[in-house]
Structure formats: C-alpha cells, structure tokens
C-alpha positions in Angstrom: 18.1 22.6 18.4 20.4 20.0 20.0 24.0 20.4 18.2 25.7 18.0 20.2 28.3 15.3 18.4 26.3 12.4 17.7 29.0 10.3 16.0 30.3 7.3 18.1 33.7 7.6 20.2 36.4 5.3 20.4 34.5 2.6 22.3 31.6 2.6 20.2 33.1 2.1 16.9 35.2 -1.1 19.0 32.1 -2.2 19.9 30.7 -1.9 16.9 33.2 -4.1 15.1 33.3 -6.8 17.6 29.8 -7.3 17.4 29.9 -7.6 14.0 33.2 -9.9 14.2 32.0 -11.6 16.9 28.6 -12.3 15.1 30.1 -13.9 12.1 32.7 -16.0 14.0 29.1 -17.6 15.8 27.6 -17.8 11.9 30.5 -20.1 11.3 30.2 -22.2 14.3 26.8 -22.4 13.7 26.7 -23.1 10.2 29.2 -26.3 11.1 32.4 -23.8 9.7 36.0 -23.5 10.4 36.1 -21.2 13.4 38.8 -21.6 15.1 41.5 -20.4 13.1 39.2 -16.4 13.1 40.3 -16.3 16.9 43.8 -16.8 16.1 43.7 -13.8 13.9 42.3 -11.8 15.5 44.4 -12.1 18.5 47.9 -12.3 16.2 46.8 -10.1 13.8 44.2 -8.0 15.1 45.6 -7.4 18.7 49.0 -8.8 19.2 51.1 -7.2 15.8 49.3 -4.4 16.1 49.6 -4.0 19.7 53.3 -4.0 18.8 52.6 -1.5 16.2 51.3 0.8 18.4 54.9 0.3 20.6 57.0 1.1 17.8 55.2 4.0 16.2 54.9 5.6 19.8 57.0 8.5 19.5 55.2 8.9 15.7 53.2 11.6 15.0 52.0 11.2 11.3 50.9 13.8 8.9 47.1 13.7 8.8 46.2 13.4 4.9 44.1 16.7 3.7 40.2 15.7 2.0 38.6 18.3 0.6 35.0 17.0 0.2 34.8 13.9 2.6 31.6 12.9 1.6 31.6 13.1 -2.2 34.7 11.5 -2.5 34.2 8.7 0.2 30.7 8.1 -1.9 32.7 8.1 -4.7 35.3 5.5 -3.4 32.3 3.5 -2.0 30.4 3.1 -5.5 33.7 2.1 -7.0 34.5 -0.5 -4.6 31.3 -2.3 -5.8 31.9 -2.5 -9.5 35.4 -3.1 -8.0 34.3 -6.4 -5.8 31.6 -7.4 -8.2 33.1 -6.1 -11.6 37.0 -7.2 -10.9 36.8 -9.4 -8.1 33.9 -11.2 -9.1 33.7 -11.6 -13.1 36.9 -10.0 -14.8 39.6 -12.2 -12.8 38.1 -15.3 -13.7 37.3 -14.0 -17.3 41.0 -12.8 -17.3 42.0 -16.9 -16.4 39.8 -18.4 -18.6 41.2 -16.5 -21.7 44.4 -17.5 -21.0 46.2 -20.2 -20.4 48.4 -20.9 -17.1 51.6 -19.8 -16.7 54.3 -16.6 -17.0 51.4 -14.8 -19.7 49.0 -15.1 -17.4 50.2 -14.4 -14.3 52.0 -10.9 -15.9 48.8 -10.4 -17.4 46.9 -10.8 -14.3 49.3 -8.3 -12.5 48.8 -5.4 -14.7 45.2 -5.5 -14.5 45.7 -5.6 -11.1 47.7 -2.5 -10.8 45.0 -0.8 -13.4 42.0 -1.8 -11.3 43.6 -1.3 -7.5 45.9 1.8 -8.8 45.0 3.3 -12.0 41.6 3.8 -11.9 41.0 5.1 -8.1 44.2 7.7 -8.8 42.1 8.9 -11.8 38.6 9.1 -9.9 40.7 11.0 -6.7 42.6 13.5 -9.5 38.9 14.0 -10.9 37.3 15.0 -8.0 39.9 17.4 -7.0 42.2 15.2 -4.5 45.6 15.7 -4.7 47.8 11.6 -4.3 51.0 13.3 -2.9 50.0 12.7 0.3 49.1 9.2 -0.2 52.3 8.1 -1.6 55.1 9.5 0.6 57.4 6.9 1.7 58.3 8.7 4.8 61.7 6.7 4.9 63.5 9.5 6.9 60.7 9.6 9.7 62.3 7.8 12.9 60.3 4.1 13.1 60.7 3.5 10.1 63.3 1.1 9.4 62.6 -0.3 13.2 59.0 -0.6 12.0 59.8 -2.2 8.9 62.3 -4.6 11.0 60.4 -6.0 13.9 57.0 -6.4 12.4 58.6 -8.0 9.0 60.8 -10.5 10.9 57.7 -11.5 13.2 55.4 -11.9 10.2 58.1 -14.0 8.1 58.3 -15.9 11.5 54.9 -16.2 11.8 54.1 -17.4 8.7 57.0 -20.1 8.4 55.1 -22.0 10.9 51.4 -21.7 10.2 51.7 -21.9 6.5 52.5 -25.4 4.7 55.1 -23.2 2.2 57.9 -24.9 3.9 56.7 -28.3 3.4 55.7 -27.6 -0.2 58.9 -25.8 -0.8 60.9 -29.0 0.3 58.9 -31.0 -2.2 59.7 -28.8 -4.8 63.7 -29.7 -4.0 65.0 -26.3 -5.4 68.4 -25.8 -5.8 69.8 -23.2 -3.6 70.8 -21.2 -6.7 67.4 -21.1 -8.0 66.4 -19.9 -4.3 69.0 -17.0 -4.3 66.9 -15.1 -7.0 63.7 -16.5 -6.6 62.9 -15.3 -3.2 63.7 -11.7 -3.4 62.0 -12.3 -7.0 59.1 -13.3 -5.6 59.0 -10.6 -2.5 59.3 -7.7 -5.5 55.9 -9.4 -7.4 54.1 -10.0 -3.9 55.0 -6.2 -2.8 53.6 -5.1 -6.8 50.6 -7.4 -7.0 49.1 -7.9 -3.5 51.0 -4.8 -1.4 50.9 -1.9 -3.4 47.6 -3.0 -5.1 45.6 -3.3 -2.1 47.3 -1.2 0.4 47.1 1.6 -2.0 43.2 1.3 -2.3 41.9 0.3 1.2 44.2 2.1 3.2 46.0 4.8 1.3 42.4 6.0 -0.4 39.9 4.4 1.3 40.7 4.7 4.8 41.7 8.4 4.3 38.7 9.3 3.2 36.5 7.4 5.7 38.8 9.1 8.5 38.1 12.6 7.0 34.5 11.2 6.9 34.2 9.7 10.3 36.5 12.4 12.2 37.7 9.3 13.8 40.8 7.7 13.1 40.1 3.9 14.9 36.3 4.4 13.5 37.7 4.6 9.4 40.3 1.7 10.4 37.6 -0.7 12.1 35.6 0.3 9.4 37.8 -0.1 6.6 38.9 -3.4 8.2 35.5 -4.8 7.5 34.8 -3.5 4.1 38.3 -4.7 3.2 37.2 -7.9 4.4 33.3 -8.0 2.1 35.2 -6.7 -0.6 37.0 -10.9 -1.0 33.4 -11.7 -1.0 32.9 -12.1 -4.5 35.1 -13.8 -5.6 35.6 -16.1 -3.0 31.8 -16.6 -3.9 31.5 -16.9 -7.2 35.0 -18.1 -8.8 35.6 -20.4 -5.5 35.3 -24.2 -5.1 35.1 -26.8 -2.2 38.9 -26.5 -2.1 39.3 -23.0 -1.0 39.7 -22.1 2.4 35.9 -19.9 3.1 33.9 -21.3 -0.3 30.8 -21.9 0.5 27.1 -22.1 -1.7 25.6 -20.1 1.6 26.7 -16.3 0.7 26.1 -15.2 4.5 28.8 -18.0 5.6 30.9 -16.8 2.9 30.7 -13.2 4.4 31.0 -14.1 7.8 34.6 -15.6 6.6 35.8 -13.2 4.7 34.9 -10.8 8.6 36.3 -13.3 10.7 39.4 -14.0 9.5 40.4 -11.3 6.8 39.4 -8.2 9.2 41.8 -8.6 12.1 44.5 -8.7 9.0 43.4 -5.0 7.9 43.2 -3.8 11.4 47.1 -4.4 11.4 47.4 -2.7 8.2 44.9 0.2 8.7 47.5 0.7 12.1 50.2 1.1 10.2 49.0 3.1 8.2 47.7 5.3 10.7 50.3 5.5 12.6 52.9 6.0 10.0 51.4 7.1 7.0 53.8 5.3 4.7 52.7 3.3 1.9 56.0 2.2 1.5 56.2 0.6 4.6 52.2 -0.8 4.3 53.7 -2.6 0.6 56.6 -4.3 2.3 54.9 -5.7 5.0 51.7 -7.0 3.0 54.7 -8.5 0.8 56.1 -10.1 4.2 52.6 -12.1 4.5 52.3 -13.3 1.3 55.8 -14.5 0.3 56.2 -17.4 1.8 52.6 -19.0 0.7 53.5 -17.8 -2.5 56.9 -19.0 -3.3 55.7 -22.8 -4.3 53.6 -21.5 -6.9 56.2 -19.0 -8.0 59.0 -21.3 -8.6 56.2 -23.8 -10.4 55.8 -21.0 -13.2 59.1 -19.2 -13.1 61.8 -21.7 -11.9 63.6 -23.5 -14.5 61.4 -26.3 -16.1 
C-alpha cells in the first residue's frame, strides 16, 4: 500500500489559489466588470503588506493553537459558515434593517447580533465539541513585534486608505467641528474594532483558520484557503440584499463570486498572515479596525454627531 503524503505542499496550495483568483479576476473582465481595482489588492494587500508582515514577525515564533479532532470540528465550523453566510449574511441582516428604523437603535442593534452570530455562537459550538478558546484569544501583547507590528502595518493601512477611499472628501463635506472630531474618531476606531474586527477576525481566522491548519497540516494551505472562503462567505449578501449601487452587485451570482475572490481574498491573506505569524487576536482586531475607520467615519458622525 502506498503511504506516501498526498496532501499538496506550499506551491501547490499557491497555485491553487491563484488559479482560482486568477480565474475570477478573467470572469470579471469577461463579464464587462470592474477588474482593475482586484490587481491592486492583491498586490497591496495580498503581497506587499503582507510581505511586510512577514519582515516584522521574522524573529516570531508563535504558539501553534492545539485541535483535538480536526475534522469534526472543521466540519463543524464549515456547516455553520453556511447557515452563517446564508442565514445571517443573507436574510437576518436585512430582516434586522427592515424592522428598524435608521439610526443609533439600529446600528447598536445590528452590532450585538453581530457579536452573537460572529462570536457567541462559534465559542458555543467549539466549547461543545470539546475545544478549549484560550488559545484563540491571547493577546500576546508582551511577545516582541507586537507593538512594532501593530505600528508599521496600522500607519501604512490608515495611509493607505486616506488616499484610495473618498472618506476624506466626504468628511470635508460633513464640515465637522474639530471638537466633534476629537471623540468621534477614536469613537468610531472602538465600534469598527467591536463590529467588523473582533467579529470577523474571531471567526475566519481565530476559529476557522485554526482548524483548517490542524486540518490541512499546512499553515499557508488553511490561510489561502481561509482567504477564499472568507471571501464566498460576502456572497450572500452582496447577492441578495445588494443593489446597482454597491461596489460587486450583480443579478449574475458567478460574477458576484468572482468579486467577492478577487478583491476581498488578497484582504484575508493579510489577515490570515498575521494571524499566523503572531497569533494575536488582539493585534488581527486593531488592524481590521485600521481598514475600516476611515470609510466609516462619514456615516458614523451622520448617526452619532450632534444633529
């Protein structure tokens, strides 16, 4: 009987994922799509930053997270990311929106279901099956990198994203007073680090890519991976609660898919690096809070800033 490993190395999970990449950024061309702007992630997010990554977590050498029963409890993490996607994603967000009206209810509303669905409820499935969430949620803060990490990478992605997203321009149409600015931006760091960091950094790296490591054996195989199921799992709601004005909404679900690969993936590949290479989820929720800040602060001071 031939025992020899047949699970793919290094190179063939790369290739893997760039086929797969590569094939929806040509969907998108072909279909007449936005392509473009999937290159640019990639090679910022998906190469460059996490290039970088790789230079300041050299000297790391991070605890590797203990599963137990690698395929019951990725199967289990799997099944749960479908009602998740469909379920959450899909149905209960918009039913959460419609039942509500706009504004501070909602949006606190909206962030405690979050924390229940991306939080809650995989902690209890892992605790049920015998996992223990210690090792998912140490903050390593006294491992050396850290606070360099956390440094470097959060200045380049507040950089970054001051001059790709329009926040700035919206933000000087908003004419806030500088007062108003003083809380409203740390204010608005805390609820991005709650709602989008710990919510889905907690799930698709902390959990999911654990588990798919202890699955694969392969630490870049769970990360490329993870990347792309992170990625399918925007798919439906992008899909069905979208419209013509969302970036990626289209009525053709494979285009739809192939955006959510090309241009979310290369995102979680910097993500699933830190997280491999540092094993804070600490670190993972303040950098996912460095993204989405910015974008986010025009909307933030439309419901929270004085009226």
């Amino acid at each position: 009987m031939d025992n020899s490993d047949k699970r793919l190395g290094p190179f063939g999970y790369l290739a893997l994922y760039l086929f797969v990449w590569g094939g929806s950024v040509y969907y998108l061309r072909h279909a007449g799509a936005e392509w473009t702007f999937p290159l640019i992630s990639l090679g910022v997010f998906g190469i460059g930053l996490s290039l970088l990554t790789l230079v300041l977590t050299h000297w790391s050498n991070p605890p590797p997270v203990i599963v137990k029963r690698p395929g019951l409890e990725t199967g289990a993490i799997l099944a749960f990311l479908v009602v998740y996607a469909f379920g959450f994603l899909g149905w209960a967000m918009q039913a959460l929106q419609d039942a509500m009206l706009p504004g501070e209810g909602q949006e606190l509303a909206i962030l405690l279901v979050k924390l229940v669905a991306h939080v809650v409820l995989p902690a209890i499935l892992l605790v049920a099956l015998g996992a223990h969430l210690e090792p998912l949620l140490e903050t390593h803060l006294d491992r050396r990198g850290f606070w360099l990490t956390l440094t470097v990478l959060g200045v380049a992605l507040l950089g970054l994203l001051a001059v790709v997203s329009p926040s700035l321009h919206e933000l000087q149409d908003l004419k806030p007073q500088l007062s108003t600015l003083a809380w409203a931006m740390p204010a608005a760091f805390v609820w991005m680090a709650l709602e989008a960091g710990l919510t889905e950094e907690f799930l698709f790296r902390a959990v999911l890519q654990t588990r798919l490591t202890a699955l694969l054996k392969s630490e870049l195989g769970a990360l490329l991976i993870g990347a792309v199921l992170f990625a399918l799992a925007h798919f439906p709601g992008l899909y069905f609660r979208g419209d013509p004005g969302v970036d990626g909404y289209s009525t053709d679900p494979v285009q739809v898919m192939a955006f959510t690969i090309a241009t979310l993936s290369p995102l979680a590949i910097l993500f699933g690096t830190i997280w491999a290479r540092t094993r804070s989820l600490l670190l993972c929720v303040l950098l996912h809070a460095a993204v989405d800040v910015l974008p986010a602060l025009p909307e933030f001071l439309k419901i929270w800033g004085p009226q």
